[in-house]
N, C-alpha and C positions, 0 to 999 in steps of 0.2 A: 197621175199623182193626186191625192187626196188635198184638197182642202178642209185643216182644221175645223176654220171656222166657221163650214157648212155641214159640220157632222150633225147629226137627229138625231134620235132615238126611232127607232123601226119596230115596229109589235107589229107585228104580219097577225092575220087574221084570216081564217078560208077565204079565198073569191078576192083577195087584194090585189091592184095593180101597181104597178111600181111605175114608173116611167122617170126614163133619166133621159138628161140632153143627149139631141141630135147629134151626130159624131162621136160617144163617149166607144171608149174603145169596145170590141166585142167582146173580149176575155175579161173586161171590168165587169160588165153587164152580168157576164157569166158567173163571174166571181161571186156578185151582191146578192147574185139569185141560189146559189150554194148556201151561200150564207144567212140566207133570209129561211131557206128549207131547216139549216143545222139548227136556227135559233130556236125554231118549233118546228119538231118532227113531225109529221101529219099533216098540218096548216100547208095547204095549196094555193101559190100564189104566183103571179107572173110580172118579168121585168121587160119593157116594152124601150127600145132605145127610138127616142123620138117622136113626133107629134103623133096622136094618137085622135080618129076621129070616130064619128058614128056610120053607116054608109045606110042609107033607103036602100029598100031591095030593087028598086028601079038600078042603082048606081052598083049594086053585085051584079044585076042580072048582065047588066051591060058591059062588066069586066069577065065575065065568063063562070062568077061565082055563086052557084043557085043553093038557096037554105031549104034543108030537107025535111 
């Protein structure tokens, strides 16, 4: 369920990220991120459920994930 009184206004912009709380369902997620496409056809952007960090390539190399 939505809360009102935490509605925004969203202007997606190429290379935006979205990130909504921990938990939030996956078909919301899915939802915002249709919806963030429909508002601007084109504009490419992504919704991230959850804390989102940076990783050193020591801490990819070490989970098995090498940048090409």
């Amino acid at each position: 369920m939505i809360d009102i009184d935490q509605l925004r206004k969203l202007s997606p912009q190429d290379g935006d990220v979205f990130i909504v709380p921990a938990g939030t369902d996956h078909q919301d997620a899915r939802d915002l991120a249709e919806a963030l496409h429909m508002a601007k056809p084109g504009v490419k952007c992504v919704v991230i459920s959850g804390d989102l960090k940076r990783l050193s390539t020591a801490d990819m190399n070490a989970a098995g994930w090498y940048r090409a």
